[in-house]
One Martini backbone bead per residue (centre of mass of N, CA, C, O) as a GRO file, in nm:
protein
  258
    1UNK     BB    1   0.575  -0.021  -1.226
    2UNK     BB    2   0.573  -0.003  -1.567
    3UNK     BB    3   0.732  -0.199  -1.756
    4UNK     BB    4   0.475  -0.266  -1.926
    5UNK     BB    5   0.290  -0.203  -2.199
    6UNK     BB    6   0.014  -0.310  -2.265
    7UNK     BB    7   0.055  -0.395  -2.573
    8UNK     BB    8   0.270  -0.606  -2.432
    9UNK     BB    9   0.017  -0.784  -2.358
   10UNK     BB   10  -0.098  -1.024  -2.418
   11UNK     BB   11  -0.391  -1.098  -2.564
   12UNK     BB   12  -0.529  -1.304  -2.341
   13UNK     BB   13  -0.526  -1.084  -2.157
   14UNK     BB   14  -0.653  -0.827  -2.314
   15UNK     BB   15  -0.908  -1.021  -2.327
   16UNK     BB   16  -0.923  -1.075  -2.000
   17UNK     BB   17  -1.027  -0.757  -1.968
   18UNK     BB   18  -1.255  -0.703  -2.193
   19UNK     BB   19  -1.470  -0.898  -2.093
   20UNK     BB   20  -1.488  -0.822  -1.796
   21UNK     BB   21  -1.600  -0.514  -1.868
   22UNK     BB   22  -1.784  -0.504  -2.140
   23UNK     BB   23  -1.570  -0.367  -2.310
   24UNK     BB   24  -1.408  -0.177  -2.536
   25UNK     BB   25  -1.082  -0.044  -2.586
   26UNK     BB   26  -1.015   0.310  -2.629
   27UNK     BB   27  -0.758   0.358  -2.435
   28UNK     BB   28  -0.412   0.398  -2.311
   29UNK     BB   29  -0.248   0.444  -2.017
   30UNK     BB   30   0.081   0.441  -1.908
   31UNK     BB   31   0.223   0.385  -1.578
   32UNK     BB   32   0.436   0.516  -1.374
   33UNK     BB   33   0.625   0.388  -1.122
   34UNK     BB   34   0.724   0.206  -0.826
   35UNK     BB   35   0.870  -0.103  -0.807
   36UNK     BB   36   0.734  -0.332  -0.989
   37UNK     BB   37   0.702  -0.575  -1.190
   38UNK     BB   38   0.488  -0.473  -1.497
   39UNK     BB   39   0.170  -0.333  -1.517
   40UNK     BB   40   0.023  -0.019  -1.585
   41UNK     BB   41  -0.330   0.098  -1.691
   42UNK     BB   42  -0.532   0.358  -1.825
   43UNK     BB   43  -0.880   0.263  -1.943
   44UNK     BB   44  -1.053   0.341  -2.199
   45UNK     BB   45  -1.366   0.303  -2.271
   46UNK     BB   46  -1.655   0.280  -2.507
   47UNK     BB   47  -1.869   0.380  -2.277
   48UNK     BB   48  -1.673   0.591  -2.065
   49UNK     BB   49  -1.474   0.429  -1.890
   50UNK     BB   50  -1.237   0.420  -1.600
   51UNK     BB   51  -0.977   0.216  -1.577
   52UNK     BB   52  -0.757   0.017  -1.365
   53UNK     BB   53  -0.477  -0.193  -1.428
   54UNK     BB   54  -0.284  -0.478  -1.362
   55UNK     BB   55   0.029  -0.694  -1.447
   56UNK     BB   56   0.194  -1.005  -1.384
   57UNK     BB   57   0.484  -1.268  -1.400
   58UNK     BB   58   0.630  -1.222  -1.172
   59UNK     BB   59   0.639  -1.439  -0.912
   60UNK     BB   60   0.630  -1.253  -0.662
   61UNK     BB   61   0.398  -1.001  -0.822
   62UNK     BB   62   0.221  -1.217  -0.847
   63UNK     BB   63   0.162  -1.288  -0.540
   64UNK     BB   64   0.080  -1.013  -0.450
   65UNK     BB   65  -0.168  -0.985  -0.660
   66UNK     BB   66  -0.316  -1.239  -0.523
   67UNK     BB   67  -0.337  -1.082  -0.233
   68UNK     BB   68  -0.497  -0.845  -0.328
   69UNK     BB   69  -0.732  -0.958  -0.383
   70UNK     BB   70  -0.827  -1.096  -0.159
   71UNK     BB   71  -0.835  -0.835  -0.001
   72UNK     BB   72  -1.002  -0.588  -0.172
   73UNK     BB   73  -1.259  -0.789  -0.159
   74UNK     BB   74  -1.296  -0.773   0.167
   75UNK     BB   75  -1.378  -0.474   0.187
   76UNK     BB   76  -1.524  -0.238   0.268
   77UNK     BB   77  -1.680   0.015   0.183
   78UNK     BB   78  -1.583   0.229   0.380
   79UNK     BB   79  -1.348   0.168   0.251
   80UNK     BB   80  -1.078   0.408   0.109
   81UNK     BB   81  -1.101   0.255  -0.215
   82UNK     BB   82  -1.064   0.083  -0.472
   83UNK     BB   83  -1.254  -0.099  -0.687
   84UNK     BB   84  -1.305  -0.436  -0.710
   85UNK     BB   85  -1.357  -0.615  -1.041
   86UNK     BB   86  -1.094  -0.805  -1.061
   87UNK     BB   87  -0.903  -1.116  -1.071
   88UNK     BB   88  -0.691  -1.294  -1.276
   89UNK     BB   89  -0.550  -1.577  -1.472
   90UNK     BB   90  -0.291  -1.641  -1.736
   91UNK     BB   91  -0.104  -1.832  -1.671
   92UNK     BB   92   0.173  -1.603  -1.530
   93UNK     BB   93  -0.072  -1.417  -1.514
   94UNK     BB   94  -0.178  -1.155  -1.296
   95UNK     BB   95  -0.493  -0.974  -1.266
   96UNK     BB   96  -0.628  -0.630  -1.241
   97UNK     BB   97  -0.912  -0.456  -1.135
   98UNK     BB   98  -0.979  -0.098  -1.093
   99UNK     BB   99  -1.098   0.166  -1.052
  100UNK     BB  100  -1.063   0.489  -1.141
  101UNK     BB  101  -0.871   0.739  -0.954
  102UNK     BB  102  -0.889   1.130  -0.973
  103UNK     BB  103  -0.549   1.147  -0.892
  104UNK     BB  104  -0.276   1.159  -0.667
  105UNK     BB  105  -0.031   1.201  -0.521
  106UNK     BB  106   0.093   1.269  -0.217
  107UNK     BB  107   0.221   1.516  -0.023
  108UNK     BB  108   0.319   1.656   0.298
  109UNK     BB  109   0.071   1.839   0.310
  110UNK     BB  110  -0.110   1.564   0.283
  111UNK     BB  111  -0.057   1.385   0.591
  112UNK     BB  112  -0.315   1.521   0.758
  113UNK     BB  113  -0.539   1.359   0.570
  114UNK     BB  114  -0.443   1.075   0.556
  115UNK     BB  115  -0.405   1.031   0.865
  116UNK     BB  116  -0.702   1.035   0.891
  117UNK     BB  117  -0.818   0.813   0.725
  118UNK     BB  118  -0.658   0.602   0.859
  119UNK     BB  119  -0.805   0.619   1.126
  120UNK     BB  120  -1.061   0.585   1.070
  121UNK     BB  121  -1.043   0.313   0.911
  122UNK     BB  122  -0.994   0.137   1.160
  123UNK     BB  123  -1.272   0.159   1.272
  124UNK     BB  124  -1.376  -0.032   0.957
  125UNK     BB  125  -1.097  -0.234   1.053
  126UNK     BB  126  -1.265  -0.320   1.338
  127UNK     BB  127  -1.277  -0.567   1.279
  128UNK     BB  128  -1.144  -0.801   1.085
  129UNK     BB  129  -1.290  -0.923   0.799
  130UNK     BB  130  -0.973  -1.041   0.694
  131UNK     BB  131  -0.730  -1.299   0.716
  132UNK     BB  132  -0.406  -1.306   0.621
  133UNK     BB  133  -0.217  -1.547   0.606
  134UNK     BB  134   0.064  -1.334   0.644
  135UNK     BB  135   0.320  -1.181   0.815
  136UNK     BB  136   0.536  -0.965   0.898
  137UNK     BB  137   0.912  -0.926   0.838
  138UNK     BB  138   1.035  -0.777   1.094
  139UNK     BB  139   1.279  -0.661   1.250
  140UNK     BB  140   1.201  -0.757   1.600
  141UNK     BB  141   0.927  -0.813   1.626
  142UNK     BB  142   0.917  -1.027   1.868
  143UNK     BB  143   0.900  -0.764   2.087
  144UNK     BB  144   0.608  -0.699   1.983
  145UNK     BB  145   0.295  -0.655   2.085
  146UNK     BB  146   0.057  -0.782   1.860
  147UNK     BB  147  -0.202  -0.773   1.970
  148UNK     BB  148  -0.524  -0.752   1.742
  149UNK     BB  149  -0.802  -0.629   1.494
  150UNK     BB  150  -0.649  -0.498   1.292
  151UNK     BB  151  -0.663  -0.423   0.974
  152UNK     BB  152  -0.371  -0.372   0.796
  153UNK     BB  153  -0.185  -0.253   0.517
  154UNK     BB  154   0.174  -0.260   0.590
  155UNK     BB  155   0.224   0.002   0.356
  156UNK     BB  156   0.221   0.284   0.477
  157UNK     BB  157   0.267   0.533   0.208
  158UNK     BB  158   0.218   0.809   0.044
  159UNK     BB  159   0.255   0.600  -0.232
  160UNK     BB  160  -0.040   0.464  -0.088
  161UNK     BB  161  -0.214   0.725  -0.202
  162UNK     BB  162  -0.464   0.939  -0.262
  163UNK     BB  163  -0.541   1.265  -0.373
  164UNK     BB  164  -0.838   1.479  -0.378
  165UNK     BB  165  -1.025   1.716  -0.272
  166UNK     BB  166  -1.246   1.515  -0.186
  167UNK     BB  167  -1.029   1.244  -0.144
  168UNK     BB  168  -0.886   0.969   0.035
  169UNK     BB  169  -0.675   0.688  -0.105
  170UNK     BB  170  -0.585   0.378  -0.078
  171UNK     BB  171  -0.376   0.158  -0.144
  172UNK     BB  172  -0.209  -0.150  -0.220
  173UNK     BB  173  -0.248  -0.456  -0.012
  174UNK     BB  174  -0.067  -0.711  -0.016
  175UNK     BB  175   0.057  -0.677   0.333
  176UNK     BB  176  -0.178  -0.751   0.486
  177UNK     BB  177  -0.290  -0.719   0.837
  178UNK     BB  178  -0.297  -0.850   1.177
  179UNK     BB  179  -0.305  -0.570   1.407
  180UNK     BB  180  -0.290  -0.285   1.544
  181UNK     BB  181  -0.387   0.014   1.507
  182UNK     BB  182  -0.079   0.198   1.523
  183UNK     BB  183   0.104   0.093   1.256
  184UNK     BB  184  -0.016   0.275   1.036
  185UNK     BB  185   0.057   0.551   1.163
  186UNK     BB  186   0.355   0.529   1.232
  187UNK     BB  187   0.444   0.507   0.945
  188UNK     BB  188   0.371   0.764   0.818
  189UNK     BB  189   0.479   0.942   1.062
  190UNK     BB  190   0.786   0.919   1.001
  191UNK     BB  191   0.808   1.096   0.726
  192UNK     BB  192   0.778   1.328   0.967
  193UNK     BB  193   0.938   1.599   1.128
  194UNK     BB  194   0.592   1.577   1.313
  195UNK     BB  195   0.586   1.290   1.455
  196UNK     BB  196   0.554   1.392   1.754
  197UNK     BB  197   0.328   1.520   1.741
  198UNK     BB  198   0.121   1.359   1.593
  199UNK     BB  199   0.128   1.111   1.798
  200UNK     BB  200   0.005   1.311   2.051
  201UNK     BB  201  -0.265   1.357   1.921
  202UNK     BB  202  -0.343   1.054   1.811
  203UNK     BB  203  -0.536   0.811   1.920
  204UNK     BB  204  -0.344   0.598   1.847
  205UNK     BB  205  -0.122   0.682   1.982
  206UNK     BB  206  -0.093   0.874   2.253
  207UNK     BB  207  -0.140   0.609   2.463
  208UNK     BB  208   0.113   0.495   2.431
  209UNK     BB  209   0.404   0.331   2.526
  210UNK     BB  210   0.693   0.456   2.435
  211UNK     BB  211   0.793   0.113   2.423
  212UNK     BB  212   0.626   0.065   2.172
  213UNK     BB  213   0.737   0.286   1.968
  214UNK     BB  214   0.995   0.240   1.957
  215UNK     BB  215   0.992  -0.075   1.883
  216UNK     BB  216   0.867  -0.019   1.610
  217UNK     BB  217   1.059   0.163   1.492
  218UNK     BB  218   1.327  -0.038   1.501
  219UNK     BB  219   1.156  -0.286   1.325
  220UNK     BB  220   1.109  -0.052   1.081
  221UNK     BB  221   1.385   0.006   1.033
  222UNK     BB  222   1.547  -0.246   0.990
  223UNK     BB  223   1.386  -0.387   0.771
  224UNK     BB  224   1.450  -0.138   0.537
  225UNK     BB  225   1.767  -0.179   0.601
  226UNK     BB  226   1.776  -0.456   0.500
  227UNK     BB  227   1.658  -0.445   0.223
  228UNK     BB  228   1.864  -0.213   0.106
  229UNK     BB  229   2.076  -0.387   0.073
  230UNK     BB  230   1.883  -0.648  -0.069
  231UNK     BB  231   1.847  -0.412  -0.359
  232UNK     BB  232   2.081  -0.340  -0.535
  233UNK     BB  233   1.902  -0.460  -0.835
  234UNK     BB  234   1.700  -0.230  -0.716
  235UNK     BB  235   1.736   0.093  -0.688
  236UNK     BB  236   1.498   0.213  -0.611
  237UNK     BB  237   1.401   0.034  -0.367
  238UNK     BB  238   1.677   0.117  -0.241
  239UNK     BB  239   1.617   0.401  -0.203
  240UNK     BB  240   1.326   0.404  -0.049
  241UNK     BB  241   1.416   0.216   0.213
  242UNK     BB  242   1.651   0.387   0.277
  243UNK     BB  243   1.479   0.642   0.382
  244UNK     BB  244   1.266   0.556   0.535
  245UNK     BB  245   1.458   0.406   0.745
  246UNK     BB  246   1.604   0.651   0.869
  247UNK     BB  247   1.298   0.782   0.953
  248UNK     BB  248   1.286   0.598   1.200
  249UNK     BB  249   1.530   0.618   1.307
  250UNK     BB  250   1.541   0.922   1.353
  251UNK     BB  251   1.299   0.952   1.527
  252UNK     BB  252   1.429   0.755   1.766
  253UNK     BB  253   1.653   0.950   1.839
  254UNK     BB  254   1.475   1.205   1.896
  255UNK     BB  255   1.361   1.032   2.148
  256UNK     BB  256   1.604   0.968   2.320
  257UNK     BB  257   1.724   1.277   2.336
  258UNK     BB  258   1.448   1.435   2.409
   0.00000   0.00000   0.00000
């Protein structure tokens, strides 16, 4: 995210992001990170509110911003996310803007935080409120019984939180899907060291069947590693795949060893 700059974006999406807010843009910050082509950016508003907005024309993150509107809109107030403002197509281009929340990615030390958070949440989206067209296409999944009925974000890594003081925040639905309540749970803590401790803590986890969490590891290591081989043309997607995907084969090791 962050390959385009606010002001390199046609006028006419600019223009229907303005008109959708009822305020005159009083500046703007273009913000770097992600993985994804597009636009993303903190604008100040002349009324004195502060929006995110995001917008691709690629294809591909065309297709996620438009999967991440229908998801965003269905989640229920409870759930800790930013609200969806608006989100439309103009052109080539699809268009998001959601509330600005005044926070932070976090570290390592706030991954108990998060992982309450998300533990909450499953709470708050089960049953699953909104049922996304299609589920994720992890290596092995099919060994895995996936019934369940919780909205699951699918994609949840610490660089899809946020958090401040106060709260923190899920980001980006883009992946959501549908099925067990612990595979949120177990994506988080797949990257900390302390992921067996973690998982025989919490509620989500706690009680699974070993051959499950294993199962679980083994799809989500396959999924990201083949993943990493295929995205050589985007270097940074594939260092991020490749260390996630480690984490899980990783922590599946010292599981079969321990």
């Amino acid at each position: 995210m962050g390959t385009v700059s606010w002001s390199a974006l046609p006028e006419p999406v600019r223009g229907g992001v303005r008109e959708r807010l009822g305020s005159p843009v009083a500046g703007a910050v273009d913000l770097a990170g992600g993985h994804s082509e597009g636009a993303a950016a903190r604008l100040r508003l002349a009324d004195g509110r502060a929006v995110f907005v995001k917008a691709a024309a690629d294809p591909a993150v065309r297709d996620f911003h438009r999967r991440e509107a229908v998801v965003a809109a269905g989640l229920p107030a409870s759930v800790p996310s930013p609200k969806l403002l608006f989100a439309f197509d103009d052109g080539p281009w699809a268009v998001l803007g959601f509330e600005f929340v005044a926070a932070s990615m976090p570290g390592p030390a706030d991954l108990p935080r998060v992982l309450d958070a998300v533990t909450a949440m499953a709470g708050a989206l089960t049953p699953a409120p909104i049922r996304p067209p299609t589920r994720p296409r992890l290596a092995g999944l099919e060994s895995l019984d996936l019934a369940g009925d919780t909205l699951l974000h699918g994609d949840l890594y610490l660089f899809n939180a946020l958090v401040s003081p106060e709260r923190v925040s899920i980001v980006d639905w883009a992946h959501a899907w549908v099925g067990p309540a612990y595979c949120d749970a177990l994506m988080l803590m797949a990257g900390s060291p302390d992921a067996e401790a973690l998982c025989a803590a919490n509620p989500l986890t706690r009680d699974l069947p070993p051959r499950v969490i294993d199962a679980f590891l083994a799809a989500h290591a396959g999924f990201l590693l083949d993943l990493a081989a295929r995205a050589a043309d985007h270097p940074r997607l594939a260092s991020t795949a490749a260390a996630l995907g480690g984490a899980s084969r990783d922590w599946l090791a010292r599981r079969a060893t321990g």
